[in-house]
C-alpha positions as CSV (number, residue, x, y, z in Angstrom):
1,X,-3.1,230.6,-150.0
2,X,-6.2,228.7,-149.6
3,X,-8.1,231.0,-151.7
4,X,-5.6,231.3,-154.9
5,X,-6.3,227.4,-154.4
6,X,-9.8,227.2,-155.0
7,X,-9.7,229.6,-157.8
8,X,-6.7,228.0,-159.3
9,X,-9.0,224.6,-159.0
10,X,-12.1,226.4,-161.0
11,X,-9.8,227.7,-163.6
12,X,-8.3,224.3,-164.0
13,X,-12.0,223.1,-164.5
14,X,-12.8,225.4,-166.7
15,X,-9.7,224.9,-168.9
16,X,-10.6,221.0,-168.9
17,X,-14.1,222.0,-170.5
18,X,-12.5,224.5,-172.8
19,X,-8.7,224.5,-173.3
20,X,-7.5,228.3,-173.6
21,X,-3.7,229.1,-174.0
22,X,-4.8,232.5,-171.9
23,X,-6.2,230.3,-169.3
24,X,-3.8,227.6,-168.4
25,X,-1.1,230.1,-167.7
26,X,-3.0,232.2,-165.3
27,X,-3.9,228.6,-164.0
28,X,-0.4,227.3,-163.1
29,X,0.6,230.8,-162.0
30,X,-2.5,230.2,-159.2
31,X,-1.0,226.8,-158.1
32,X,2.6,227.8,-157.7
33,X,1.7,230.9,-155.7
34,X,-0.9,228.8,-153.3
35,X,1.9,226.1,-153.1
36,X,4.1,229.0,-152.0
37,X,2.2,230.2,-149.5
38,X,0.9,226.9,-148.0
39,X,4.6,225.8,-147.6
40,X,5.1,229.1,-145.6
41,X,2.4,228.5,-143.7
42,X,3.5,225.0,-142.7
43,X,7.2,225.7,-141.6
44,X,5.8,228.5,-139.2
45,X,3.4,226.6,-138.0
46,X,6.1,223.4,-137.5
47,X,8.5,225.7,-135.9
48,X,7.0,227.3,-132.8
49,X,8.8,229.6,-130.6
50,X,7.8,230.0,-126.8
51,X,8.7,234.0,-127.5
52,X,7.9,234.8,-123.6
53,X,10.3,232.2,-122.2
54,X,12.7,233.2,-124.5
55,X,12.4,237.4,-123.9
56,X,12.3,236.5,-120.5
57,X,15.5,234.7,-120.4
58,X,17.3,237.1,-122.6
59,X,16.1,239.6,-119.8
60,X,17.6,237.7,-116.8
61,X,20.9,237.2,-118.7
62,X,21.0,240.8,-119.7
63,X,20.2,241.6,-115.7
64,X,23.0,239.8,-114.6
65,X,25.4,241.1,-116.7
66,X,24.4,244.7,-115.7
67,X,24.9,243.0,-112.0
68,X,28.2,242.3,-112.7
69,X,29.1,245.5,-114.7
70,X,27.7,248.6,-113.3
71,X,28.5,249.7,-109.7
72,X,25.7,251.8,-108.5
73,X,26.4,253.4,-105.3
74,X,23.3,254.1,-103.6
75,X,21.2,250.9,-102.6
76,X,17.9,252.6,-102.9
77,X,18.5,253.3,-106.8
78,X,19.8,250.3,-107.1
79,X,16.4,248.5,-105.9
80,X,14.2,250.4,-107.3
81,X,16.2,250.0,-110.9
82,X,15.9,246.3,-110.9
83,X,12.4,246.3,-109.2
84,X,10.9,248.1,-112.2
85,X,13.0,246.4,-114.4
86,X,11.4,243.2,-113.2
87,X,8.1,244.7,-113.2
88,X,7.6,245.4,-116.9
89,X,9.0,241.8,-117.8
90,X,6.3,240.5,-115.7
91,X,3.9,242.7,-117.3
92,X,4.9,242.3,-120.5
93,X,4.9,238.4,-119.9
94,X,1.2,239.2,-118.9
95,X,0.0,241.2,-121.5
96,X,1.6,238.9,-124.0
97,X,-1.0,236.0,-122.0
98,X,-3.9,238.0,-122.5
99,X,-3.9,239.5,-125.8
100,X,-2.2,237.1,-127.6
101,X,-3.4,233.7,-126.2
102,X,-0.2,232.1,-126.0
103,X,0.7,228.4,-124.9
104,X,4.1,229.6,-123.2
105,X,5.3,227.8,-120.5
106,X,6.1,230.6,-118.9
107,X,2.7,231.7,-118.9
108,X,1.1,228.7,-118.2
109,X,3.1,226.9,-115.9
110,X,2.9,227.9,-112.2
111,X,6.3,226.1,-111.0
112,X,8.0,227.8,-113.9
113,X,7.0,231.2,-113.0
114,X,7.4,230.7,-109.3
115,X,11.2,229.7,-110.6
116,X,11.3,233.1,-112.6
117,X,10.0,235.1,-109.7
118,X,13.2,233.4,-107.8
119,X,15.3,234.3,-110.2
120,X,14.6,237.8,-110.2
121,X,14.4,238.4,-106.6
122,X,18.0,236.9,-106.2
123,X,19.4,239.3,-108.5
124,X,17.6,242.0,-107.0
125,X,19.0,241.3,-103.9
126,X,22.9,240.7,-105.8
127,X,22.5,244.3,-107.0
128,X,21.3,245.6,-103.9
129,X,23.8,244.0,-102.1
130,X,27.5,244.9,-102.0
131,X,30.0,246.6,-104.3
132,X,31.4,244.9,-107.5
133,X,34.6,245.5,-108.6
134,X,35.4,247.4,-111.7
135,X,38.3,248.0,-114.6
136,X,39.6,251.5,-115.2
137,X,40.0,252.4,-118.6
138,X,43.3,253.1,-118.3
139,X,44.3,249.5,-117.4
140,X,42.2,248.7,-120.4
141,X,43.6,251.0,-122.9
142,X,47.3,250.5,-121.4
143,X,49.0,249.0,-125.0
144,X,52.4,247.7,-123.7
145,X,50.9,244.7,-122.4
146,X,48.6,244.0,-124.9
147,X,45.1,244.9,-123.0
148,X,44.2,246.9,-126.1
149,X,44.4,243.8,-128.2
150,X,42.7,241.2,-126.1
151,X,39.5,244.0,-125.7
152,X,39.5,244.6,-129.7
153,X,40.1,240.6,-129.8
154,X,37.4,240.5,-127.5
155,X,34.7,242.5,-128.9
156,X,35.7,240.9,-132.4
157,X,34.7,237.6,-131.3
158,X,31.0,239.1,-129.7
159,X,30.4,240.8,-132.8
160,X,31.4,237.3,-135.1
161,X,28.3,235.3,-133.2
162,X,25.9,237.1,-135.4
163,X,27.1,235.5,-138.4
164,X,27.1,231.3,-139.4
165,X,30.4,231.4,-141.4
166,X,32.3,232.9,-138.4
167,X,30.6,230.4,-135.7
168,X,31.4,227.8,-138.5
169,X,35.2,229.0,-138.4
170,X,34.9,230.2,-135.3
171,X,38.8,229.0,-134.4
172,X,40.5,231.4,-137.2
173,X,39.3,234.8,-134.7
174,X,40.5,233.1,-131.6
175,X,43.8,232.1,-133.9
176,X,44.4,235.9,-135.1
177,X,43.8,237.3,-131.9
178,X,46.0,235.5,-130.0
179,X,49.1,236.0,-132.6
180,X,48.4,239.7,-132.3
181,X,48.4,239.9,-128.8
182,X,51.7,237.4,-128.7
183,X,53.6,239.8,-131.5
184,X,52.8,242.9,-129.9
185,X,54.0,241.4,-126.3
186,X,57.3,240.0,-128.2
187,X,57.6,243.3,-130.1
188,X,57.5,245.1,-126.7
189,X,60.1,242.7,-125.6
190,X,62.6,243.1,-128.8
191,X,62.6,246.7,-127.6
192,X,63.6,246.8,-124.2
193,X,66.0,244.3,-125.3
194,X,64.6,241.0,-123.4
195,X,64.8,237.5,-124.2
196,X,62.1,235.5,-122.2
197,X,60.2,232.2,-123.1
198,X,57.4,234.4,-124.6
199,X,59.1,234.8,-127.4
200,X,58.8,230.8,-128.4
201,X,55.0,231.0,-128.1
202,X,54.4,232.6,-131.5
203,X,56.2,229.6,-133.2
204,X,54.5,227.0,-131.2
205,X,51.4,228.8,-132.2
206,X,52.5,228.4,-136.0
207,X,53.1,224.4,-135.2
208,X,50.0,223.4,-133.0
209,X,47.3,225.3,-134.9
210,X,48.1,222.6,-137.7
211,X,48.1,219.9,-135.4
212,X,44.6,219.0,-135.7
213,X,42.6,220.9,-138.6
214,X,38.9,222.1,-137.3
215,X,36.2,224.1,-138.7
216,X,34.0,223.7,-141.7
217,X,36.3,224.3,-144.4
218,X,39.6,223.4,-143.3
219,X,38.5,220.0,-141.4
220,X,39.0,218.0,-144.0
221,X,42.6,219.2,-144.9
222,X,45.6,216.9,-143.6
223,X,47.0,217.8,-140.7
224,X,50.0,216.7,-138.2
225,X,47.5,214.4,-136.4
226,X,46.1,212.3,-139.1
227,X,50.1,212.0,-140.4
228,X,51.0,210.7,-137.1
229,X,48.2,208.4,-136.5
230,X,48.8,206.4,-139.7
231,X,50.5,203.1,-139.4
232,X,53.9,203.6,-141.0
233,X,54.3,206.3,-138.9
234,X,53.2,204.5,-135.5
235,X,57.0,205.0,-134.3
236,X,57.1,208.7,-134.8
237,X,53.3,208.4,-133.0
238,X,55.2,206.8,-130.2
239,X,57.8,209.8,-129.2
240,X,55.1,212.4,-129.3
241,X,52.9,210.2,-127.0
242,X,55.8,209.5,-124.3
243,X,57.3,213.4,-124.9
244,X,53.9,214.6,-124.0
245,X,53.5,212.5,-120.9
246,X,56.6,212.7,-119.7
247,X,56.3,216.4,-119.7
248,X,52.7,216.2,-118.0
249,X,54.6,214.2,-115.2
250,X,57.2,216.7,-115.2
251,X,54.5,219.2,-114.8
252,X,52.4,217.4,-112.2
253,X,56.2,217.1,-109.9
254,X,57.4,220.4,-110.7
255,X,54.2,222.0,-109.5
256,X,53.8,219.9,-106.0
257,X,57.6,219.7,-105.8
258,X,58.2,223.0,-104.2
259,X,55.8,223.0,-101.3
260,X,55.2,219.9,-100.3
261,X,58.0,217.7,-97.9
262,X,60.3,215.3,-98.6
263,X,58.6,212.0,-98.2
264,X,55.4,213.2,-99.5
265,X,56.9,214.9,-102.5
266,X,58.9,211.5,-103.4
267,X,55.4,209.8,-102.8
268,X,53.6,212.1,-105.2
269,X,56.3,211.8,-107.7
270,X,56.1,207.8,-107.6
271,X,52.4,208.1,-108.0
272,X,52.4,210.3,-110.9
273,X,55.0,208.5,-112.5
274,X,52.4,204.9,-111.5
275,X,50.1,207.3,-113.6
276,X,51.4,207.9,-116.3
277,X,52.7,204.3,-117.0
278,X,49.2,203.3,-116.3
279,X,48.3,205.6,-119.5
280,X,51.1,204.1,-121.3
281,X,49.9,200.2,-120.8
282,X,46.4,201.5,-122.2
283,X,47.5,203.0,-125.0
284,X,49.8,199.7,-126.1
285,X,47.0,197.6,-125.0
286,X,44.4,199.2,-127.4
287,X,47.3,199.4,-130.4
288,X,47.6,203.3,-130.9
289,X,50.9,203.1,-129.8
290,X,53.8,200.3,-129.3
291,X,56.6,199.5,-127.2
292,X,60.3,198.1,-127.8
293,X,58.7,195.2,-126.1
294,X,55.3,192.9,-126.5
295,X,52.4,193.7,-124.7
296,X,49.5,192.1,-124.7
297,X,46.2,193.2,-126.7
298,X,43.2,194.1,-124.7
299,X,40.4,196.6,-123.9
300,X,42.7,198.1,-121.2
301,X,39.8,197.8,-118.9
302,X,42.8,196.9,-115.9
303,X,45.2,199.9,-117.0
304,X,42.5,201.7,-116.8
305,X,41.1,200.7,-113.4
306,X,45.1,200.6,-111.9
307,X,44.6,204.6,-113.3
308,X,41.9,205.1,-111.4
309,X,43.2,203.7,-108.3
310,X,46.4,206.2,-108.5
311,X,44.4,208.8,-108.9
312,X,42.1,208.4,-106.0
313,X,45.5,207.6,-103.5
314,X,46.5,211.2,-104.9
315,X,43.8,212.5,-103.9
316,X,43.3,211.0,-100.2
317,X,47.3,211.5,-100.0
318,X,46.4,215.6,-101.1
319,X,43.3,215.6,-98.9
320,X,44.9,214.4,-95.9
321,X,48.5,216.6,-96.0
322,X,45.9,219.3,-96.5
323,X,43.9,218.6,-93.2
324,X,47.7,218.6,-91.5
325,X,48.4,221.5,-92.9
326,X,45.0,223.5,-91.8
327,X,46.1,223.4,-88.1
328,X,49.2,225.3,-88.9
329,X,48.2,227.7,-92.2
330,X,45.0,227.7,-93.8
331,X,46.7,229.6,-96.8
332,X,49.3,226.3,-97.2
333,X,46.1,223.8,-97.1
334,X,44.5,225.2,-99.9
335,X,47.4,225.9,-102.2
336,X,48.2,221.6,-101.2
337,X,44.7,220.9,-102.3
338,X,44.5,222.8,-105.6
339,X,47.6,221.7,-106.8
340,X,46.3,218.4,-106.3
341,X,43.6,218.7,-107.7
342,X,45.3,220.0,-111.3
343,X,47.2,217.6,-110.8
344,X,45.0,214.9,-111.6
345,X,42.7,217.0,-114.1
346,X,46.0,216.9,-116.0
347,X,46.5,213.1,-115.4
348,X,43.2,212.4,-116.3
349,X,42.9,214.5,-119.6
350,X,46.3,212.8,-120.1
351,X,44.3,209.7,-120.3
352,X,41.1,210.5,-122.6
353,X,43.4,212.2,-125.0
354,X,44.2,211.3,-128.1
355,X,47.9,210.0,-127.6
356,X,49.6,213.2,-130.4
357,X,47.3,215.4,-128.5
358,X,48.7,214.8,-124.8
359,X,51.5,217.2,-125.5
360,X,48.7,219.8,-126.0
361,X,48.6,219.5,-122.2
362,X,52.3,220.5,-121.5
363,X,52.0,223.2,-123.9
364,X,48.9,224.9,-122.1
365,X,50.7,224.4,-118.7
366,X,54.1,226.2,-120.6
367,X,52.1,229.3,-122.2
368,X,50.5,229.9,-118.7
369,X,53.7,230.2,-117.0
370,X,54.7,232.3,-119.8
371,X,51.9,235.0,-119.6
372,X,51.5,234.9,-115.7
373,X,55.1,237.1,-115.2
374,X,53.9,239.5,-118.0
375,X,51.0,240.6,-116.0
376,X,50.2,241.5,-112.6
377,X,46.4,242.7,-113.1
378,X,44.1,239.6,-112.0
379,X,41.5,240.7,-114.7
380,X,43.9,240.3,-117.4
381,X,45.6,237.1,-116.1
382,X,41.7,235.7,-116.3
383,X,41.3,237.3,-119.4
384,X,44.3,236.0,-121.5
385,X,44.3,232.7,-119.7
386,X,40.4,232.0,-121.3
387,X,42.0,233.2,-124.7
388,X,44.6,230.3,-124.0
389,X,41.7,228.3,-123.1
390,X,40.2,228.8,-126.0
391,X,42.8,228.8,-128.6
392,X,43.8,225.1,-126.8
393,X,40.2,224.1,-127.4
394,X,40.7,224.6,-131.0
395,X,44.1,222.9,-131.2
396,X,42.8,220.1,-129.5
397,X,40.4,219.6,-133.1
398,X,37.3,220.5,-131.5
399,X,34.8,222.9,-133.3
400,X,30.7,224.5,-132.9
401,X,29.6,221.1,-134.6
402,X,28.4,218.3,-132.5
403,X,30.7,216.2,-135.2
404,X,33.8,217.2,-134.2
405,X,33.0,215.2,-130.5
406,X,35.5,212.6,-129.7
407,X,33.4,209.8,-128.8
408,X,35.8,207.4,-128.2
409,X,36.7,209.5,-125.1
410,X,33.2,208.5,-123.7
411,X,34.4,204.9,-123.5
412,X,37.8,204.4,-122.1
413,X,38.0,201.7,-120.0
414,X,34.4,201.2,-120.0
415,X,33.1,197.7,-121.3
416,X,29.5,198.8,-121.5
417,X,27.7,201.4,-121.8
418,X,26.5,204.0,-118.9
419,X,25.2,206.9,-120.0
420,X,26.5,208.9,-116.9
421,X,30.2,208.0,-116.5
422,X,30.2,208.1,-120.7
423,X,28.7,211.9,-120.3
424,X,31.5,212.5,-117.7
425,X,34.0,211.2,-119.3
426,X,33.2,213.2,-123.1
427,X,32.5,216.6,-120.9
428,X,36.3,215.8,-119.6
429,X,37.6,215.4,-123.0
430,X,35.5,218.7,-124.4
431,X,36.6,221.1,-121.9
432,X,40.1,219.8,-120.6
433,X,41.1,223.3,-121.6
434,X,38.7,225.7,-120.2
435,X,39.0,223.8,-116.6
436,X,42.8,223.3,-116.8
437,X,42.9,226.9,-117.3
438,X,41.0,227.9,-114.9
439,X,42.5,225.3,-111.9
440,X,45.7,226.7,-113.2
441,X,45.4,230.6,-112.9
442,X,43.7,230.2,-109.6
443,X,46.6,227.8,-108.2
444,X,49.2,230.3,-109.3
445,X,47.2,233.2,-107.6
446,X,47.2,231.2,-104.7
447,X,50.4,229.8,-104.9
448,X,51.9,233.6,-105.5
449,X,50.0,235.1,-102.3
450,X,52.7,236.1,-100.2
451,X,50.6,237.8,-97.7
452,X,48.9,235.4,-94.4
453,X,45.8,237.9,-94.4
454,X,43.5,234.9,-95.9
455,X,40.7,237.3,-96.2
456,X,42.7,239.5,-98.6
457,X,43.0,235.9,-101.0
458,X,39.5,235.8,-100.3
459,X,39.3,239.5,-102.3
460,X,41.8,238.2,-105.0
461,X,39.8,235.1,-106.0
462,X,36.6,237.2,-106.2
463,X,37.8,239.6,-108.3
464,X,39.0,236.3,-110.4
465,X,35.5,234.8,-110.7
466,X,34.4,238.1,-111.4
467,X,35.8,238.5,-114.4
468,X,35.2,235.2,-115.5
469,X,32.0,235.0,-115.0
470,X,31.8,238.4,-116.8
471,X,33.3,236.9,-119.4
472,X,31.0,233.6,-119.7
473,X,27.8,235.6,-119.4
474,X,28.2,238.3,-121.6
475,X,28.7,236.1,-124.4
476,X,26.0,233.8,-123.5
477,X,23.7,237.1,-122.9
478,X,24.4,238.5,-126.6
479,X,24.0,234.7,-128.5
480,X,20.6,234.5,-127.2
481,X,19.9,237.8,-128.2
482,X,21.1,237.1,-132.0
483,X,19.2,233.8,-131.2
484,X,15.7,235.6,-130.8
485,X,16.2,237.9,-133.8
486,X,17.5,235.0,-136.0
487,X,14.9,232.0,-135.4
488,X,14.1,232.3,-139.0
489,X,17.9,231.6,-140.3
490,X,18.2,229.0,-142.6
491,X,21.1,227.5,-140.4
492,X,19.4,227.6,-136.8
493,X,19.8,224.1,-135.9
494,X,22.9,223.5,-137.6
495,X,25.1,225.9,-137.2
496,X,23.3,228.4,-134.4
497,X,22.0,225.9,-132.0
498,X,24.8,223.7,-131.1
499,X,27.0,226.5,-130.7
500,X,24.5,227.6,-128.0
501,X,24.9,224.3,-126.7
502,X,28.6,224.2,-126.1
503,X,28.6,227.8,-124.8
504,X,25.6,226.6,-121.9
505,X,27.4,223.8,-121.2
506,X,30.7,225.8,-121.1
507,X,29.1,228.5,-118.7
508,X,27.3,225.6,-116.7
509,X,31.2,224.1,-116.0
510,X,32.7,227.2,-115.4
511,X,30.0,228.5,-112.8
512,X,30.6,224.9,-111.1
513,X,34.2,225.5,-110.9
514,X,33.9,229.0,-109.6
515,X,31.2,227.4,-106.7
516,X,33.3,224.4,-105.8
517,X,36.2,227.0,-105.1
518,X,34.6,229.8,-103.4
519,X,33.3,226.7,-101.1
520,X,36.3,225.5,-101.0
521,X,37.9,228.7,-99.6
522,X,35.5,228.8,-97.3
523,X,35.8,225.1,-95.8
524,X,39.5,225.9,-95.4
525,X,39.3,228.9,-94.1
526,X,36.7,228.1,-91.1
């Protein structure tokens, strides 16, 4: 580029000594090609891509899904597999360091690499260590329940993360494949000549996937949200708000009503009750909503802190019946504490909610009673309640733009700013869905566990995080792969890169969730 500059600047010269027709085209010709090619240079050299960091991450993620995938049977294949697996990364990172002089902090950065080495070594010793548990292909191809359709569904979605206009509308794959799988379980149904709540989801489907509009094309469309939240319509606004948390104190009571005792069940129905009039003063206090009565105008900074304190008597009054309960059945402790605990997660998304949206809550807790008697197989109870998960995400208005955050969340009852509790409180908001599904498949598994032999739950809820962690990584493994190979997109750090950011973040919670419980478990069970 430099070159077609200089000449391009001694034809210009010469065509300002002696004008030539011939000469001036040739001229411009020069300058637009140099321009070209400086501009080219310039982005690549802007955008700089520490290719050994990300190779070697790709790796790791691609390792870990093998870990969780394959089931090798002897140990010795199985070390020497990874061992010279690990190997040529490390060699490769090493050659790249030589030959091609590179700045990586991979390469350059003792911690970092003593960090990788870790890494690998840990899995090493997860492959060599015990037996992972596996689906048959039967199970998977078994088309009365609808396996076939979430795995289609599935792979669907994996192969969509290559492209910017599916991420974009990322919520009309989760919305197909869900309707499939719901008419081809009600189809089933109409057959044998059943009638079970199943049958409704389809329809409430239809009604909530308008409520809030998302994506890149259709966000801008009206929806039954923005009707609601207008101020003529305030009244209407109302009913929805109270239907919704009545029915998420419904919920909380039904759940903890059937195994707890009689003073501590009235108790924990007076609290949740305190809690969900506590949401109710905040939301008149701030104006979205209004009662028969006046109350008075305010930040809600008290109704929020009264919330608080409910919530935290909950949970001593959960922790304690628990520790009674430990002496006599370790199985009864932990099913007291993790109905608790969604308990509150449901009390607490009740609050950061948008008041239309708190009936979103209800409706998750209503399709996964609905889909938990359908299906006995704990992989595809994990599997269809991250679908629900998912599909509730999108309802909620949420999208793969940063845009589409609720802020507002960030900031309830808070009258400054403090960049932890306001990260807390809009991670809360985000994924209400993915954790409410998860606290509530693994209360029901626990909740259904008939037999005393704790170390047989102890199997069930690791086949659980099994699969879900299957399920987080191997999406996360592919997206960084289409990452690497599409650096150069035009929409990398629009589209690309916050979708990678809500998919980390998403895999960060979920791998939290799975370690609180499996520590949990093992608390209880000692």
């Amino acid at each position: 580029s430099y070159i077609e500059y200089q000449e391009a600047t001694k034809l210009h010269m010469n065509w300002l000594s002696s004008p030539d027709d011939h000469l001036d085209e040739r001229t411009a010709a020069l300058y637009l090609t140099a321009l070209t090619g400086m501009s080219s240079t310039l982005a690549e050299s802007l955008v700089s891509f520490d290719m050994p960091a990300l190779v070697m991450a790709s790796a790791i993620l691609w390792q870990l899904v093998v870990i969780l995938v394959l089931r090798l049977e002897l140990r010795r294949v199985r070390l020497i597999f990874v061992l010279c697996m690990n190997l040529i990364l490390l060699t490769a990172a090493g050659v790249w360091r030589i030959y091609d002089n590179s700045t990586s902090l991979l390469c350059n950065s003792f911690p970092v690499a003593v960090i990788t080495i870790i890494i690998i070594v840990i899995n090493t010793y997860l492959i060599a260590g015990g037996a992972l548990p596996s689906v048959t292909f039967s199970q998977i191809l078994n088309f009365e329940h609808g396996q076939a359709v979430l795995t289609l569904g599935f792979s669907l979605q994996l192969v969509s993360l290559a492209s910017s206009s599916f991420i974009e509308e990322e919520h009309q794959v989760w919305y197909f494949v869900w309707m499939t799988f719901l008419l081809v379980v009600c189809y089933k149904l109409c057959c044998d000549r059943k009638k079970d709540w199943i049958l409704v989801l389809p329809f409430l489907h239809r009604v909530l996937r308008k409520w809030n509009q998302t994506g890149d094309k259709w966000a801008s469309l009206p929806d039954v949200g923005d009707w609601l939240v207008q101020q003529e319509h305030k009244t209407y606004l109302t009913l929805i708000f109270c239907t919704g948390l009545v029915s998420v104190i419904w919920c909380c009571s039904h759940m903890s009503g059937k195994h707890s005792g009689t003073y501590v069940r009235l108790m924990e129905r007076m609290l949740y009750t305190g809690a969900g009039l506590c949401v109710l003063c905040y939301r008149c206090a701030v104006g979205n909503v209004h009662l028969p009565f006046i109350y008075p105008h305010s930040r809600g900074v008290k109704e929020v802190r009264a919330f608080w304190s409910v919530v935290t008597l909950l949970l001593a009054i959960g922790l304690g019946e628990a520790l009674y309960r430990r002496h006599h059945s370790s199985l009864k402790a932990l099913r007291h504490l993790l109905r608790t605990l969604t308990c509150c997660w449901m009390l607490l998304c009740a609050l950061l909610h948008h008041p239309h949206d708190v009936i979103l809550i209800a409706a998750h807790v209503f399709m996964s009673e609905c889909v938990y008697a359908h299906h006995k197989y704990t992989w595809w109870l994990v599997t269809i309640h991250t679908f629900i998960a998912n599909v509730i995400y999108f309802y909620q208005g949420n999208s793969n733009s940063l845009a589409s955050i609720d802020i507002a969340a960030g900031y309830v009852g808070q009258t400054e700013y403090n960049p932890v509790i306001v990260g807390m409180l809009l991670l809360t908001n985000t994924y209400c869905a993915p954790v409410l599904s998860y606290l509530l498949l693994i209360t029901k598994l626990v909740n259904h566990h008939k037999d005393d032999n704790f170390s047989h739950l102890q199997e069930m809820l690791l086949d659980a995080h099994h699969c879900y962690i299957l399920l987080r990584l191997l999406p996360v493994a592919l997206y960084v792969t289409f990452l690497i190979v599409l650096r150069y997109h035009l929409f990398v750090w629009t589209v690309f890169s916050p979708k990678f950011l809500y998919e980390a973040v998403n895999t960060f919670i979920i791998s939290i969730l799975v370690l609180f419980t499996e520590l949990l478990v093992r608390i209880v069970k000692t």
